[in-house]
C-alpha positions in Angstrom: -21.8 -17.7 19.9 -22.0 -21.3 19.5 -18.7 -21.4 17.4 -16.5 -24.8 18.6 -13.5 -23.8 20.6 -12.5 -22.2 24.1 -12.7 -18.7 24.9 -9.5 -17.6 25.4 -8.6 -14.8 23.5 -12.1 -14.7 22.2 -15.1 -12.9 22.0 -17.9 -14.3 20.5 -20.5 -12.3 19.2 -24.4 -13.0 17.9 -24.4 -13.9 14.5 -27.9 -13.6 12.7 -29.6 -17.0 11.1 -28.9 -17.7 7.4 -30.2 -20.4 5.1 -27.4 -22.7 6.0 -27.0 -24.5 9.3 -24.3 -23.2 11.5 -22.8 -27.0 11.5 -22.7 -26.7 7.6 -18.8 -26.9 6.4 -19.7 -24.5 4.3 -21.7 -21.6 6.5 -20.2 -18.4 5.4 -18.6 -19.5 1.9 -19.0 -16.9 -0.2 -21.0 -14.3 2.4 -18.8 -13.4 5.6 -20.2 -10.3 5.9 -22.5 -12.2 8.2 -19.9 -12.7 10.5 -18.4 -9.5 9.8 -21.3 -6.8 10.6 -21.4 -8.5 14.3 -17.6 -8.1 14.9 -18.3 -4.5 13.5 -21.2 -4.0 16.0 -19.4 -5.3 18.8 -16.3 -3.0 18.3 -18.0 0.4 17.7 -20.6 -0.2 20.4 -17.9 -0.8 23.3 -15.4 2.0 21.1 -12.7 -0.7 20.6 -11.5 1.6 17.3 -11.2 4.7 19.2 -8.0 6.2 18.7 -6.4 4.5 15.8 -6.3 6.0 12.5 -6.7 3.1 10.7 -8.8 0.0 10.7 -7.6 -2.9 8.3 -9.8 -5.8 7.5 -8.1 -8.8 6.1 -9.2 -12.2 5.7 -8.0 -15.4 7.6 -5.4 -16.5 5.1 -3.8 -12.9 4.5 -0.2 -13.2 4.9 0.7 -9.2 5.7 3.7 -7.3 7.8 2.3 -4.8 9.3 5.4 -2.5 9.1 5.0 -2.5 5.0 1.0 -2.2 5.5 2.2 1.7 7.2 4.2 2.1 4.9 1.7 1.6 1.9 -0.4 3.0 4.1 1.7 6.3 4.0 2.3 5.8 -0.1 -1.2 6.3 -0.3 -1.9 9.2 1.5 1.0 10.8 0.3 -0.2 10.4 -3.3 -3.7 10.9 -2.8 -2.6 14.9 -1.6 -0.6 15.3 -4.2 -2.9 14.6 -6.6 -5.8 16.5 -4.9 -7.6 19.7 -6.3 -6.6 23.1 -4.3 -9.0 23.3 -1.2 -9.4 19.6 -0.8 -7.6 17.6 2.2 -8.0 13.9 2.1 -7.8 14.0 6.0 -11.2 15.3 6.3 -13.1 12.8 4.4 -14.2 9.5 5.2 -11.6 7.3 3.4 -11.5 3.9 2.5 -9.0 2.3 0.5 -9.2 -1.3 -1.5 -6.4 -3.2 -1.7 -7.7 -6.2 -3.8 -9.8 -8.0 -1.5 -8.3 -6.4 2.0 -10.1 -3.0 3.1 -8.5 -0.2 4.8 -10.9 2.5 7.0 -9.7 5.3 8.1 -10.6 7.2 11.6 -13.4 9.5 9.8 -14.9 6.8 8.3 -15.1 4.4 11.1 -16.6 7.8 13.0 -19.1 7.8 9.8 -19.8 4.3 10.0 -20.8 4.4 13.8 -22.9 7.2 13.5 -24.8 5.7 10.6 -24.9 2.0 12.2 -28.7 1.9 12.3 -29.0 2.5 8.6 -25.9 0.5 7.1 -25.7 -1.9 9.9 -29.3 -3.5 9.0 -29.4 -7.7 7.6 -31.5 -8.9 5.5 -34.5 -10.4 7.9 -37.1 -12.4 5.1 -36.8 -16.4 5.3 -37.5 -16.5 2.1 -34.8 -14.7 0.6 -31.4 -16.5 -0.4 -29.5 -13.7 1.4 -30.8 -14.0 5.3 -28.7 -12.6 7.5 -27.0 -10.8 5.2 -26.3 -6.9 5.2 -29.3 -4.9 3.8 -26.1 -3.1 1.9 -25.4 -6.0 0.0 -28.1 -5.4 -2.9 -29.9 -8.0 -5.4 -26.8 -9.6 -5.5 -27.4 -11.7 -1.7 -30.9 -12.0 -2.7 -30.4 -13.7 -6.0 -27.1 -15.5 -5.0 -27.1 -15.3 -1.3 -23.9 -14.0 -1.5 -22.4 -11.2 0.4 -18.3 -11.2 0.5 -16.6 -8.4 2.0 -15.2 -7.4 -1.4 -18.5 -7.1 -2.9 -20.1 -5.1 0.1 -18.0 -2.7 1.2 -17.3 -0.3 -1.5 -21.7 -0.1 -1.3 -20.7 1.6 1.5 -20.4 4.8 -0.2 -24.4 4.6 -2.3 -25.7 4.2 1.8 -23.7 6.9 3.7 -25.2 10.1 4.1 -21.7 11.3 4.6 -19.4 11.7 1.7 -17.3 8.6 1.4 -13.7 8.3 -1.1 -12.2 5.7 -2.1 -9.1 4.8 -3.8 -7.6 1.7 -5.0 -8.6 -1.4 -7.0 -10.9 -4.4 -6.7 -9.0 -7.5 -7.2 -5.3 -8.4 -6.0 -2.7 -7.5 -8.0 -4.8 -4.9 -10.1 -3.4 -1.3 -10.1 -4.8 1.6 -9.1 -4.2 5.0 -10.1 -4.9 8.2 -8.8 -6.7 11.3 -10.1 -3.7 12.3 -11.9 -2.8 9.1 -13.2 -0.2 8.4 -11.0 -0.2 4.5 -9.9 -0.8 4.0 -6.6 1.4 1.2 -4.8 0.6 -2.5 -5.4 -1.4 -3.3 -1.8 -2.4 -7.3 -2.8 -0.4 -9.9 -4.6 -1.7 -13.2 -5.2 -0.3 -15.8 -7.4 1.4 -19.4 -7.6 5.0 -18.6 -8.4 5.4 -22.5 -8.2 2.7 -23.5 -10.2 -1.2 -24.7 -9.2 -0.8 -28.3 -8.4 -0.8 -28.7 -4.8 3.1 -29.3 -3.9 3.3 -25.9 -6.0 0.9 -24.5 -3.9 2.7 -26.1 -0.7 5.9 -24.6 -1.8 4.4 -21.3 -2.0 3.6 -21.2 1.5 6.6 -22.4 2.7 7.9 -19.2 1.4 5.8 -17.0 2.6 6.4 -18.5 6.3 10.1 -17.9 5.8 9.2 -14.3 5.6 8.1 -13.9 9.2 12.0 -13.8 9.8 12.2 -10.4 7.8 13.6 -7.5 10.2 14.1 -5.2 7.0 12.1 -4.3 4.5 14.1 -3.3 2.5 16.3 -6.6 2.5 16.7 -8.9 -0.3 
């Protein structure tokens, strides 16, 4: 709540004490889950997700068009029935999909997750351990490194539930997933330097990907 900036537009939201100092320039590196299991909190509690059929989380400096994230979307669901055993619907489980590093919930599993808020929602409380304020979820992995990114806590999602959670894709952008039958799923993340590493390479590359907010087809060259 004591983020810099005005309100507009904003809702701020409690986020629990860590071992860094909230003026730190580097607060949340490597553990945004801290700031994440708040915004959660905040949306089930006042049923801001109610309604959709999908949730996506990305992160800050995701470049995405949401018409091709439906799409993919689609791809995914499409594949995941075809490759299903008879008797099993993918609509009726709690789904999550990984698409490198951004995280895709679908309306059962946001249900799931709201329900079973007191057990998954839960931070880590003990001063003494390197992961304070992050989620309980997280493991040994915020208590030995005090680390607890989004791509390394949500997929524990599924060892906390009580209800049964699937999930489909692959950990890392640009990584393909396949399905139960083998088929490949559709690439969800890319990221790469097409121009190189040094920094007018990486400059270039984002001056292409802002020329993309002109796109009106996908399916343009």
């Amino acid at each position: 709540r004591d983020a810099p900036g005005g309100d507009e537009g904003v809702v701020r939201v409690e986020v629990p004490p860590t071992q860094q100092k909230r003026s730190e320039s580097f607060w949340l590196l490597l553990k945004n889950m801290v700031g994440l299991m708040p915004s959660w909190k905040y949306l089930l509690d006042n049923s801001m997700l109610d309604g959709y059929d999908w949730v996506v989380n990305v992160e800050l400096d995701h470049f995405f068009l949401a018409p091709l994230v439906r799409k993919t979307i689609a791809d995914y669901v499409n594949l995941m029935i075809m490759s299903t055993l008879p008797g099993q619907d993918p609509w009726t489980d709690s789904v999550l999909m990984v698409w490198g590093n951004v995280f895709i919930f679908n309306a059962k599993m946001v249900r799931e997750m709201k329900n079973e808020w007191a057990t998954i929602g839960k931070v880590i409380s003990d001063k003494k351990s390197k992961g304070l304020g992050c989620p309980v979820i997280s493991g040994k992995r915020a208590h030995n490194e005090g680390h607890c990114e989004q791509d390394m806590v949500y997929e524990n999602l599924r060892e906390h539930m009580d209800s049964p959670v699937t999930i489909v894709g692959a950990n890392g952008c640009g990584n393909v997933a396949l399905s139960d039958s083998l088929a490949a799923f559709p690439l969800g993340c890319w990221q790469d330097f097409p121009f190189g590493d040094s920094d007018e390479g990486r400059a270039q590359a984002l001056r292409e990907v802002a020329l993309m907010h002109k796109i009106s087809d996908l399916e343009s060259d």
